[in-house]
C-alpha positions as CSV (number, residue, x, y, z in Angstrom):
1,X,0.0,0.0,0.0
2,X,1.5,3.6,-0.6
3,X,2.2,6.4,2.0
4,X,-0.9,8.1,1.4
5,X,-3.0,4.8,1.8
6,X,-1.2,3.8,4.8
7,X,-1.8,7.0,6.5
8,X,-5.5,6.9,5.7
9,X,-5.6,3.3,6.8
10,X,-3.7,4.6,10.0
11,X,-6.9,6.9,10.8
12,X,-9.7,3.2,10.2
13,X,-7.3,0.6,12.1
14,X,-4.2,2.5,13.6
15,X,-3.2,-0.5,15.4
16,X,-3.0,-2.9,12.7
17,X,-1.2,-0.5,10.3
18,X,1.4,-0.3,13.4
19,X,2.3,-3.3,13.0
20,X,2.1,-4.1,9.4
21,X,5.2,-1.2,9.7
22,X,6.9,-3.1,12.5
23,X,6.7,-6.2,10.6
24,X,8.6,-4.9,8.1
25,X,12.0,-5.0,10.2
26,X,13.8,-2.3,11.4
27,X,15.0,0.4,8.6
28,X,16.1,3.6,10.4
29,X,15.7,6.1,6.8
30,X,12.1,4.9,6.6
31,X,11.6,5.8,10.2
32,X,13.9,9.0,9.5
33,X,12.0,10.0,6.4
34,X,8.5,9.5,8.1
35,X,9.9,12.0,10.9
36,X,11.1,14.6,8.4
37,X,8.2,14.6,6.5
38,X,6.2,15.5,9.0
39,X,8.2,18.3,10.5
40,X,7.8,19.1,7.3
41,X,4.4,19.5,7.0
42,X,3.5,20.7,10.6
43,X,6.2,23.6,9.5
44,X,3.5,24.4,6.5
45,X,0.6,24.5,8.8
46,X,2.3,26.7,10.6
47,X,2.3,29.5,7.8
48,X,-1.3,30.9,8.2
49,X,-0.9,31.3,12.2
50,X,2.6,33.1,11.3
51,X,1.1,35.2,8.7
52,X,-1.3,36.5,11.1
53,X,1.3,37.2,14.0
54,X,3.0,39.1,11.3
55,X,0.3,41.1,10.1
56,X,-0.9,41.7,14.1
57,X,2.4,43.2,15.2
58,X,4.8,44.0,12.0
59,X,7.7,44.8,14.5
60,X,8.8,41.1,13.4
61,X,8.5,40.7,9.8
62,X,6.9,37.5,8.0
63,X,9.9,36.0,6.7
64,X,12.1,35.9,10.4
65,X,9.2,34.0,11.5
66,X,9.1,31.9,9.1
67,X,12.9,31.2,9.3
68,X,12.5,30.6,13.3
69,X,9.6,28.0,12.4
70,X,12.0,26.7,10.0
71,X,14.6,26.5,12.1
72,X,12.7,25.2,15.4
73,X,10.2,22.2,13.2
74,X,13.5,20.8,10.9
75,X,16.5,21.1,13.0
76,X,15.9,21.1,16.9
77,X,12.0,18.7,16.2
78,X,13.5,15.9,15.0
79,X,16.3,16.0,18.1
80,X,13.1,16.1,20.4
81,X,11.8,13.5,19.0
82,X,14.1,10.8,19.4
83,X,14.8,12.2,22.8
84,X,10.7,11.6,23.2
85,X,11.2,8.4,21.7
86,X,13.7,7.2,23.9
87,X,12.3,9.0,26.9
88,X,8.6,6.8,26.4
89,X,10.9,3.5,25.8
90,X,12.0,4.3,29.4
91,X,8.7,4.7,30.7
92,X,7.1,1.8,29.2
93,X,9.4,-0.7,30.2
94,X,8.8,-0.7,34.2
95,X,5.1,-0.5,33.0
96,X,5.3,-3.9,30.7
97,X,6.1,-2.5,27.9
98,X,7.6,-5.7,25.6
99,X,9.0,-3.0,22.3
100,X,12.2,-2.3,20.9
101,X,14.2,1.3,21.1
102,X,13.3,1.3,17.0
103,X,9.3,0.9,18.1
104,X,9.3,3.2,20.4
105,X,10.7,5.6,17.4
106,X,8.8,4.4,14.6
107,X,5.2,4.4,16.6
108,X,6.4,8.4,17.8
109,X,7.2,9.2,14.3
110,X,4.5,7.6,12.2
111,X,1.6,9.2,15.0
112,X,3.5,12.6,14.0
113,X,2.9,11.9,10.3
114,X,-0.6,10.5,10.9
115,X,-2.0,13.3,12.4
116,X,-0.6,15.9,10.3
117,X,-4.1,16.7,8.8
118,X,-5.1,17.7,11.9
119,X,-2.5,20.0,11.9
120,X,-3.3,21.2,8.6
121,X,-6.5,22.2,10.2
122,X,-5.1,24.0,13.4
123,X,-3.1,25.8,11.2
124,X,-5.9,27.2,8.9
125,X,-7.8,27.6,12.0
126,X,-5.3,29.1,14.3
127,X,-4.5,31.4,10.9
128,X,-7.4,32.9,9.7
129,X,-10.1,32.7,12.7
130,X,-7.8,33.0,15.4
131,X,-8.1,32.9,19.4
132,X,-11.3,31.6,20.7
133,X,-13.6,28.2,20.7
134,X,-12.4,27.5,17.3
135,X,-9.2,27.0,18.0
136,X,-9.4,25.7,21.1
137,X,-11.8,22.7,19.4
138,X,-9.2,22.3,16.1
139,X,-6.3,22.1,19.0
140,X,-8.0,19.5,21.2
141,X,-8.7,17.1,17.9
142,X,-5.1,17.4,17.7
143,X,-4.4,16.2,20.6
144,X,-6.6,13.2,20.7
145,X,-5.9,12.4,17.1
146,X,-1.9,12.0,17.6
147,X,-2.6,10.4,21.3
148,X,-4.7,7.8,20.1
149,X,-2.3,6.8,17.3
150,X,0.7,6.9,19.5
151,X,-1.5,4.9,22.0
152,X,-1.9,1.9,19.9
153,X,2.1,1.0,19.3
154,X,1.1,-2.5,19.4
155,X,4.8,-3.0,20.1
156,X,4.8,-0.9,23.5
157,X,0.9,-1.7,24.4
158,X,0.6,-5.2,24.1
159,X,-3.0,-6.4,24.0
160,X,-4.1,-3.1,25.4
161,X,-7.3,-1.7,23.9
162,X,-6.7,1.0,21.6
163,X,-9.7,3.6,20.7
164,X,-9.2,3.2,17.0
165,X,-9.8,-1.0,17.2
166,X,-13.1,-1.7,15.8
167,X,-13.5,-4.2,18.5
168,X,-13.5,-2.3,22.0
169,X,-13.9,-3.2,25.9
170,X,-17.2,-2.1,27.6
171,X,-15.4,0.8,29.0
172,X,-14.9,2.7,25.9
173,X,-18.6,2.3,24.3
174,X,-20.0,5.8,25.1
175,X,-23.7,4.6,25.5
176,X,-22.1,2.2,28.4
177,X,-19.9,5.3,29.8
178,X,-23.2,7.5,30.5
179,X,-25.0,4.8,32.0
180,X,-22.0,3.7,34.6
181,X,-21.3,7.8,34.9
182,X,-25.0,8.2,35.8
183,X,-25.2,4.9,38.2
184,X,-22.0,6.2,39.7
185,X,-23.9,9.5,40.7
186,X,-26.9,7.5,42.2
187,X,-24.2,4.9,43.8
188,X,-20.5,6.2,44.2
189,X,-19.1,3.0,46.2
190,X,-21.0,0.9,43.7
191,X,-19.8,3.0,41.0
192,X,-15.9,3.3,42.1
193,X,-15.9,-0.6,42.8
194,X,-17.2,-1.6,39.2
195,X,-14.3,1.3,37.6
196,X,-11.7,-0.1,39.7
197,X,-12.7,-4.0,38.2
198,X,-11.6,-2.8,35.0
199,X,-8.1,-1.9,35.7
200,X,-7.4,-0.5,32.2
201,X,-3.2,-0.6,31.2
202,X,-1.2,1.9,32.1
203,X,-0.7,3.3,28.4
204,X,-4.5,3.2,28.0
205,X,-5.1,5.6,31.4
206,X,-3.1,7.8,30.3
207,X,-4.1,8.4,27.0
208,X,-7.8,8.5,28.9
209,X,-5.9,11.1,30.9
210,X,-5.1,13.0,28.4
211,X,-8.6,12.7,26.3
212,X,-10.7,14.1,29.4
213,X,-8.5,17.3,29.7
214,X,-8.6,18.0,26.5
215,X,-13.0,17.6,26.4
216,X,-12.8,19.4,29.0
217,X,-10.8,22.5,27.7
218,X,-13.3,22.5,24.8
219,X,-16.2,21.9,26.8
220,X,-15.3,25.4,29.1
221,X,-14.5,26.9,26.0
222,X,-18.4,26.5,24.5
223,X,-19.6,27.3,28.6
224,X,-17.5,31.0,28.7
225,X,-18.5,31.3,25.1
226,X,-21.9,31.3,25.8
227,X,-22.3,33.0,29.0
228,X,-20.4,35.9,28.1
229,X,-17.4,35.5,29.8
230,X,-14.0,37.9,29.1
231,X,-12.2,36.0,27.0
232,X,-8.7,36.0,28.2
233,X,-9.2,33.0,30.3
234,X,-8.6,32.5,34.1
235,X,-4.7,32.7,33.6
236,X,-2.9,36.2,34.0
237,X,0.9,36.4,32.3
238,X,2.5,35.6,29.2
239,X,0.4,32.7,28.4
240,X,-3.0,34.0,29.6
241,X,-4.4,33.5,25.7
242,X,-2.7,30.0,25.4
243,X,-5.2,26.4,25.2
244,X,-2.1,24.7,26.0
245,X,-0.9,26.6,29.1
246,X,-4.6,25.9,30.3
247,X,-4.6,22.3,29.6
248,X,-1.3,21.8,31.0
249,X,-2.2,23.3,34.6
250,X,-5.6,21.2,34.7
251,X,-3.5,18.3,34.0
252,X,-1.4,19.1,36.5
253,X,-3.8,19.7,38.9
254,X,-5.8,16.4,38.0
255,X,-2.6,14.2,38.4
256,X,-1.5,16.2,41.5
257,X,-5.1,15.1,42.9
258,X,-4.7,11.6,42.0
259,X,-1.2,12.0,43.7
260,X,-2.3,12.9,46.7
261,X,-5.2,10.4,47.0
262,X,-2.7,8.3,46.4
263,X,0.0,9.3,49.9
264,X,-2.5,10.8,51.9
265,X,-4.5,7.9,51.7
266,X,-1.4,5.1,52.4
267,X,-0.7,7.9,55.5
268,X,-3.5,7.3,57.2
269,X,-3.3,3.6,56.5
270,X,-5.2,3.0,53.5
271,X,-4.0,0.4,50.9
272,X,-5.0,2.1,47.4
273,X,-2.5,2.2,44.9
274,X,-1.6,5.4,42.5
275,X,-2.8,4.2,38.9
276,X,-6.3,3.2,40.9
277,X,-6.5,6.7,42.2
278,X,-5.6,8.0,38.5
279,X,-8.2,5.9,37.2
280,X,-10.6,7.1,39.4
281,X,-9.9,10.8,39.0
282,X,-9.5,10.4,34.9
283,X,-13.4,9.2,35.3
284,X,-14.2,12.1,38.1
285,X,-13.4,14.1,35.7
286,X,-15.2,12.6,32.8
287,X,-18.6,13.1,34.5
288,X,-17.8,16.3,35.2
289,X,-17.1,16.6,31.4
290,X,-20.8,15.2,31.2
291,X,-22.1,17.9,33.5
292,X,-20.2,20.4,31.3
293,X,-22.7,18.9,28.9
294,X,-26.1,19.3,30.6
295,X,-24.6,23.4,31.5
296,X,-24.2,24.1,27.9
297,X,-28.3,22.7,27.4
298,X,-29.0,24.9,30.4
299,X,-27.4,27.8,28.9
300,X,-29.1,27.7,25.4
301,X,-32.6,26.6,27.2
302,X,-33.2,28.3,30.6
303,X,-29.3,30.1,31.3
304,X,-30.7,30.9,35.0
305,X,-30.3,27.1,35.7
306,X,-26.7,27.2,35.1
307,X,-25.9,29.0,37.6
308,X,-27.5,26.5,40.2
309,X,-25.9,23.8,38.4
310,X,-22.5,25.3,39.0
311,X,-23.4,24.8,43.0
312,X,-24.8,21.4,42.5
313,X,-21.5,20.1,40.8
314,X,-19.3,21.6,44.0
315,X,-21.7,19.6,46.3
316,X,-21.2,16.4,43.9
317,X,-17.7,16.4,43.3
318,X,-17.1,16.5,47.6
319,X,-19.6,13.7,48.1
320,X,-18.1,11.8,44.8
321,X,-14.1,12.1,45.7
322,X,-14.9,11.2,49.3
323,X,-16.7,8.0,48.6
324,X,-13.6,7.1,45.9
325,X,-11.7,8.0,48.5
326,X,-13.2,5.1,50.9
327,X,-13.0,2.6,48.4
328,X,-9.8,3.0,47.0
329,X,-8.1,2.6,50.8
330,X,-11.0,0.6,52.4
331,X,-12.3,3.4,54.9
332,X,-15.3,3.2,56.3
333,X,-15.9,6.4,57.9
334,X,-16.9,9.1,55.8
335,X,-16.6,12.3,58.0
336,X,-12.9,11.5,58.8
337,X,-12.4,11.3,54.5
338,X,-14.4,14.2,54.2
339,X,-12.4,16.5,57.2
340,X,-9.0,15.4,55.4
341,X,-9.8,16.0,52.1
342,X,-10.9,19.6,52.6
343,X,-7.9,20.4,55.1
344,X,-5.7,18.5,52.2
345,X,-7.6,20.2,49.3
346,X,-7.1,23.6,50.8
347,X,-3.5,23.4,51.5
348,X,-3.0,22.0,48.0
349,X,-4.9,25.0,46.2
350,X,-2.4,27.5,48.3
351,X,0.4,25.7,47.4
352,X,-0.9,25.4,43.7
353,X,-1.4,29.1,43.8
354,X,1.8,30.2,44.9
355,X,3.7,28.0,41.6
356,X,1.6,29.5,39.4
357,X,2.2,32.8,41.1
358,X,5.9,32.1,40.8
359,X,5.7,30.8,37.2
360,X,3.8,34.3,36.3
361,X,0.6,32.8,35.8
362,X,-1.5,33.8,38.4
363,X,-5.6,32.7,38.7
364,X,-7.6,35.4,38.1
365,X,-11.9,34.8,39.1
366,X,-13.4,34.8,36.2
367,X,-16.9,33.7,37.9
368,X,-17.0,30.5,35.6
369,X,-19.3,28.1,35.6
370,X,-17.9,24.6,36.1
């Protein structure tokens, strides 16, 4: 099959089209050439967003930002991407992973190639409608595009499931999400004991990691769209405007939760272990993600609602994260979970504040509905 069918195959059955590629042995200039190519192209897609830049503040001129692109995408990309490579070799391994050094690079570089259409589309996006939902929507296919093909390296992932297989686990059939999401609400013991049966891989949580940040992201975008909100975001400093910057510090603050279920929960004797309390904030998350949902109906229907929403999802998310608490270290008694998770929540949210603070990105209130 040629490049261009392989590529389109890629986005029907990534997984098998992995391997068809590792089955033909290890050649380092196919590996190299799929890597330049698409530096080579995400360089291209670049050109609209630089144009605009350009045309936004002339103090730097069209062709020196061109050159830096050119000079950032083909030199130092490639360099970061066999460090990358290398780097999620490293991590796999203690995980279970079973691939070579050459799959870890071939699966990082064909994913980059892959989902160079979705760059195409940031690009045009990013170029000619600039800042806002748009962009932030483009960006976050992006992400879940190249994530999802670099999540199915058969080579690193074993018999994980993969979201591009045609044949997936109950977990990943949406219909079968709501329902458990919604029976998780009525029953959060009940709820938190079925998640934790599943025990996804490690590759496939964190790619589910990564998946609910980014719905979220574009879920607050459409919420602050349509309730009016400024649209600078809840970040003050250099990257107040930036999806990424945004993403980054809710992912940050989703795996510094998990973390802390996690020790605080072995301190006071419990026997839960990290990826179980991952697994059960990545799905926190996701019905939150849901109640982002029912906002947005709320906002376009009756917008008065939304605004009692907002205090129903505080109330939910304490009485949710104290019941996964229970289960994921066996306690019985809820008050004691519920007293150490607000002290521990507080003093986590100070601490948070003053890194972002020091990093120059300091929370603004922005009065945002969840």
């Amino acid at each position: 099959m040629s490049l261009t069918g392989d590529i389109v195959a890629t986005w029907r059955r990534p997984r098998q089209v992995m391997r068809k590629l590792l089955d033909m042995g290890q050649r380092e200039d196919r590996a190299l050439f799929f890597l330049m190519l698409a530096c080579g192209l995400i360089f291209v897609s670049q050109w609209p967003l630089l144009s605009r830049q350009a045309y936004l503040d002339p103090s730097v001129p069209l062709d020196a930002r061109i050159g830096g692109a050119l000079f950032a995408w083909i030199l130092w990309m490639p360099i970061f991407a066999y460090l990358l490579a290398a780097l999620s070799h490293l991590i796999a391994i203690p995980l279970g992973g079973r691939g070579s050094w050459y799959a870890a690079r071939l699966a990082l570089f064909w994913s980059l190639l892959c989902a160079t259409p979705a760059w195409l589309l940031y690009g045009l996006v990013a170029g000619f409608v600039g800042p806002g939902p748009a962009e932030t929507v483009t960006g976050g296919i992006l992400v879940v595009v190249f994530l999802t093909f670099w999540g199915c390296d058969p080579a690193r992932s074993g018999n994980s499931p993969c979201v591009g297989d045609a044949h997936m686990t109950d977990l990943q059939r949406l219909g079968r999400l709501v329902r458990l999401a919604r029976d998780t609400v009525a029953n959060p013991r009940e709820g938190a004991v079925t998640l934790l049966s599943f025990a996804p891989p490690a590759q496939a949580l964190w790619l589910m990691f990564a998946i609910v940040v980014v719905i979220s992201l574009m879920l607050g975008e459409v919420v602050a769209l349509l309730a009016g909100l400024p649209g600078d975001g809840p970040l003050t400093g250099p990257l107040q405007n930036s999806a990424i910057s945004l993403g980054l510090v809710q992912a940050g603050f989703l795996f510094l939760m998990a973390h802390a279920m996690h020790k605080i929960g072995r301190a006071f004797g419990g026997t839960g272990q990290f990826q179980e309390a991952l697994l059960l904030v990545v799905w926190l998350q996701f019905i939150f993600n849901l109640l982002q949902l029912v906002q947005i109906g709320a906002l376009l229907v009756i917008p008065p609602i939304a605004g009692l929403i907002t205090i129903l999802a505080i109330m939910l998310f304490f009485w949710l994260l104290v019941n996964f608490v229970s289960v994921l270290h066996g306690f019985t008694s809820l008050g004691m979970v519920f007293a150490v998770t607000v002290f521990s929540g507080f003093a986590i949210l100070f601490a948070l504040s003053l890194i972002l603070t020091m990093l120059g990105l300091a929370t603004v209130p922005t009065g945002a509905p969840t």
